[in-house]
C-alpha positions in Angstrom: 256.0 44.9 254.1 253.6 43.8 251.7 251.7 40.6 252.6 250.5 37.8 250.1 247.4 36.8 249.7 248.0 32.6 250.0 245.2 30.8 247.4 242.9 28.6 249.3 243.8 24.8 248.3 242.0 23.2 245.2 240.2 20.8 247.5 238.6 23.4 249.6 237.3 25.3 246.4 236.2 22.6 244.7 234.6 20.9 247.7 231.2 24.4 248.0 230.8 22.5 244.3 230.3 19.1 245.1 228.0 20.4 248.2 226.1 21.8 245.5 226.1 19.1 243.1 225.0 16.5 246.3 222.2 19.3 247.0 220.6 19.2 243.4 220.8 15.8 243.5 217.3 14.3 244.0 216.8 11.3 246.4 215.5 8.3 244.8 212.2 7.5 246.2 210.1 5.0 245.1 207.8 6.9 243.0 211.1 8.6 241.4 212.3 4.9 240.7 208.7 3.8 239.1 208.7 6.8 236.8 211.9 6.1 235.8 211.0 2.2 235.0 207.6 3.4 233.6 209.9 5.8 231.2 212.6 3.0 230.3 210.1 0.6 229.2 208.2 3.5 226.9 211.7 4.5 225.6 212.7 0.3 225.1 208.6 -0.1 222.9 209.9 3.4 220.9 212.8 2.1 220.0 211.8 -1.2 219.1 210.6 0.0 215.8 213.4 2.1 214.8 215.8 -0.9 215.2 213.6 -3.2 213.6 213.6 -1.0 210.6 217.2 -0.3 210.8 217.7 -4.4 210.5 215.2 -5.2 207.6 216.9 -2.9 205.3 220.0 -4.8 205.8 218.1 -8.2 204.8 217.1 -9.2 201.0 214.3 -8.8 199.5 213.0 -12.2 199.7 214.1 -13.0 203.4 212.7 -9.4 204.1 209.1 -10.8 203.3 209.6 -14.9 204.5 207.4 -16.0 206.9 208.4 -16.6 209.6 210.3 -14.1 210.3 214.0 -13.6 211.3 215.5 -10.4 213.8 218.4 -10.9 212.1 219.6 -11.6 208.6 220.0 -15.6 208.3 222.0 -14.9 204.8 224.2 -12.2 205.7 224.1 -8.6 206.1 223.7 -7.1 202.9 223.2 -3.3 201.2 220.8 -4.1 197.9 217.9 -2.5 199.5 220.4 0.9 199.8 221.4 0.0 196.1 218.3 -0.2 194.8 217.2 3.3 196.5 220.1 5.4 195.3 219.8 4.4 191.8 216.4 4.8 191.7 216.1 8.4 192.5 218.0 12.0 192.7 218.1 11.0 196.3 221.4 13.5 196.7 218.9 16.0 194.9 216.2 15.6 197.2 218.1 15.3 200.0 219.9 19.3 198.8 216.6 20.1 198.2 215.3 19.4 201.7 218.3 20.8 203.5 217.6 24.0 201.4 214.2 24.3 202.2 214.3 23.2 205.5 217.2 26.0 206.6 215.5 28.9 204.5 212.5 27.8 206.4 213.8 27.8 210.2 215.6 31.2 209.1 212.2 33.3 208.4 210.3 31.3 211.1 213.0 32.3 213.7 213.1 35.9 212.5 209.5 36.6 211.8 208.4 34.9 215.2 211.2 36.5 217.3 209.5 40.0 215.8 205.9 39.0 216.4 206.5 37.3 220.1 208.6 40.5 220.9 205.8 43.1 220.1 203.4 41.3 221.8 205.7 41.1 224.4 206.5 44.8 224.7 204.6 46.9 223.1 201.1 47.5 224.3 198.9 48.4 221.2 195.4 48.6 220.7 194.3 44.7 219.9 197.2 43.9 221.0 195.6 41.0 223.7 192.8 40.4 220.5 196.0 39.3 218.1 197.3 37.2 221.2 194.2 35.2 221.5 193.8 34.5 217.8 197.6 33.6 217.6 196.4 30.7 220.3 193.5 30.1 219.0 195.3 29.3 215.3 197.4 26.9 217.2 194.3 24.2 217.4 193.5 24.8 213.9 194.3 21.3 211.8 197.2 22.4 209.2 195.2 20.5 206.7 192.3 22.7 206.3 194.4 25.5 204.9 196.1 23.4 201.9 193.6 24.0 199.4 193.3 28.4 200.0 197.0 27.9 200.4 197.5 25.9 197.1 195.3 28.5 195.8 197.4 31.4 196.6 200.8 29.3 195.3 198.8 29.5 192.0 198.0 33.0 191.9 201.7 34.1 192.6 202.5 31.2 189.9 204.9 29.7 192.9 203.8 26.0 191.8 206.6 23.8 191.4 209.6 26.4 192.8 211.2 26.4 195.8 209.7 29.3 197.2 205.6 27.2 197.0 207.3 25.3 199.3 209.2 27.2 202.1 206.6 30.4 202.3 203.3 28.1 203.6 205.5 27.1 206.4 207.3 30.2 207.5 204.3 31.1 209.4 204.3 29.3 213.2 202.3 30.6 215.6 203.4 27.9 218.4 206.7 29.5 217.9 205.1 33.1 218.2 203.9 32.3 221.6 206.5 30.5 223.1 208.7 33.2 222.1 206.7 36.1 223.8 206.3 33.8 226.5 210.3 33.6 226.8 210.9 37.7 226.7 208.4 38.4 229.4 210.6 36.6 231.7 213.5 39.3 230.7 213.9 42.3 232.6 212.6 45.4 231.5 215.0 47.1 233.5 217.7 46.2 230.8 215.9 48.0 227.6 214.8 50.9 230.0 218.4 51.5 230.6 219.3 51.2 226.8 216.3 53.4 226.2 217.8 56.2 228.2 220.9 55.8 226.6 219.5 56.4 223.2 219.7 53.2 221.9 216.4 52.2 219.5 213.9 49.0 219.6 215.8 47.3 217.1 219.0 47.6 218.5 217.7 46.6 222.1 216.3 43.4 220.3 219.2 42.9 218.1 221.8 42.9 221.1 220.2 42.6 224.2 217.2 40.2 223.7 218.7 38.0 221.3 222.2 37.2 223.1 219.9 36.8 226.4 217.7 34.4 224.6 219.9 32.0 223.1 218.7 29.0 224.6 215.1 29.1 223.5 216.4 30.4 220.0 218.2 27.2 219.6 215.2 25.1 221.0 212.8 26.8 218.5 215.5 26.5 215.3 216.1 23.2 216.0 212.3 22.0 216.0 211.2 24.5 213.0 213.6 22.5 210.8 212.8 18.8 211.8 209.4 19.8 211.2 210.6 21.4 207.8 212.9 18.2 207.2 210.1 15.8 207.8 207.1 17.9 206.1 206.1 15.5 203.3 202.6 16.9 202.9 203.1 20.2 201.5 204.9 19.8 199.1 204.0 16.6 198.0 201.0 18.7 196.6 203.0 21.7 195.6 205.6 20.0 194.2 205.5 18.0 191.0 208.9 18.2 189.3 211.3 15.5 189.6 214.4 17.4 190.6 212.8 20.1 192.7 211.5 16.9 195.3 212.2 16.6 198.8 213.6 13.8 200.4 210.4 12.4 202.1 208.8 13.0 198.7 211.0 11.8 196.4 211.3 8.4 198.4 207.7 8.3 198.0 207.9 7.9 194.2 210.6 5.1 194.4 208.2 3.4 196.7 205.4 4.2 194.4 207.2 3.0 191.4 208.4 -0.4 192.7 205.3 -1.1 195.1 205.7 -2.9 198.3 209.4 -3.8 198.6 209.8 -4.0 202.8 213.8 -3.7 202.5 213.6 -0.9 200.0 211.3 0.6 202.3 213.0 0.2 205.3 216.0 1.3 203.3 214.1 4.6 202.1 213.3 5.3 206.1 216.5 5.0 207.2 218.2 7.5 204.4 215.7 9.8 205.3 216.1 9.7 209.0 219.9 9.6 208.6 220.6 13.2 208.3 218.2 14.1 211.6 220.0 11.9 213.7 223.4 13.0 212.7 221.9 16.6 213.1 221.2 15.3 217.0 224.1 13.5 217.3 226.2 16.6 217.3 224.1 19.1 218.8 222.4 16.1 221.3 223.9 18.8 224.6 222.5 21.7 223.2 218.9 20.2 222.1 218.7 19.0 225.3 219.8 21.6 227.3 217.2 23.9 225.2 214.2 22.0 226.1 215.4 21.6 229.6 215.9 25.1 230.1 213.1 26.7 228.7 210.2 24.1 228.9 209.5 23.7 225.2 208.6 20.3 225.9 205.8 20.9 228.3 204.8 24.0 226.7 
């Protein structure tokens, strides 16, 4: 007679859980509760701003500029500043324009780092250490010294005014290169040893071994390449000079240029170009989080 194995209740199964859950849980002592006031109150004076700017481009013109001034609109809540910006510009342009840089950017960076940070990871050459330390040592070098030899080398390849002037300076990240290698050390060489055996060849070990195990910083570093893409107004403010081939930073630029100080417009202008990086967040808010949480981008 065959006996049945009876399932053990949910409560008792779900009960190890909740032990675990109470374990993690971190007791709130009283330099836990300061840091957490100290935090609110940072979080509270950064946001202060962005809400502030969110309201004035919601207000007129003239009750945007009235002294003194109002939080809230005292004639009603209205969208002329918005108006004003989208028929003054190819902001839909601009704004294809920076989503098509910006993602052609975070591709190459993402590729071209995870080869880099994987060599130097795994492969013991000759300079390899010497290429290490100037990859760190390029990290403290100020972005802004290298426009003009850059801009130089855009004319040469006659790359002025094209998309490609703008997403090639930027494909090259060495904070990404380092964080990267710093992420595969951490992943067992036991795994590509046994794919070695099996005949399997460096690219195929990165390609489905190394990747699929490093999902987490992959995201982390993909989602930061492209707000810094999005947000990049330098660059190709001097690379670009065409009209139609603008970014969305850039191209507000001119409207505000054009029409001089206008603090609603402005405001306005912000806003629109902030938009599409908080939506971004606002649907992969779990997963951004979760990245830097898991691998320590933040603090690296």
């Amino acid at each position: 007679m065959t006996s049945a194995t009876i399932p053990a209740p949910a409560t008792t199964r779900a009960r190890p859980r909740a032990a675990a859950r109470t374990r993690r849980r971190r007791p709130m002592t009283t330099g836990r509760i300061v840091a957490l006031v100290i935090l609110a109150i940072l979080a509270v004076m950064w946001l202060i701003p962005v809400v502030w700017a969110a309201i004035t481009s919601f207000k007129t013109e003239g009750e945007a500029a009235a002294f003194p001034i109002t939080l809230l609109p005292e004639s009603g809540w209205v969208l002329d500043a918005y108006a004003t910006t989208l028929s003054a510009g190819l902001v839909p342009r601009w704004a294809w324009n920076s989503l098509l840089t910006a993602s052609a950017v975070t591709l190459i960076t993402v590729v071209i780092s995870a080869l880099a940070g994987y060599a130097l990871s795994r492969f013991d050459f000759a300079g390899s250490k010497a290429l290490l330390a100037v990859i760190i040592a390029s990290i403290m070098i100020p972005g802004q010294i290298l426009i003009v030899p850059l801009f130089q080398q855009m004319l040469v390849f006659n790359m002025v005014d094209t998309y490609w002037g703008v997403i090639l300076p930027q494909v090259i990240a060495a904070p990404m290169v380092f964080i990267l290698k710093k992420f595969f050390d951490q992943i067992p060489r036991a795994l590509e040893e046994a794919a070695l055996v099996d005949g399997a060849s460096r690219m195929r070990i990165l390609v489905q071994i190394v990747l699929p195990l490093s999902r987490p910083i992959l995201g982390a570093v993909s989602i930061f390449v492209f707000i810094g893409a999005w947000n990049n107004f330098l660059w190709p403010f001097i690379v670009i000079n065409k009209s139609e081939l603008m970014t969305l930073p850039v191209g507000l630029q001119t409207v505000i240029s054009a029409y001089g100080i206008q603090y609603a417009a402005n405001m306005a202008q912000a806003v629109l170009a902030a938009l599409p990086l908080i939506v971004l967040f606002m649907f992969f808010q779990r997963q951004i989080i979760k990245s830097i949480s898991t691998t320590g981008i933040a603090g690296t």
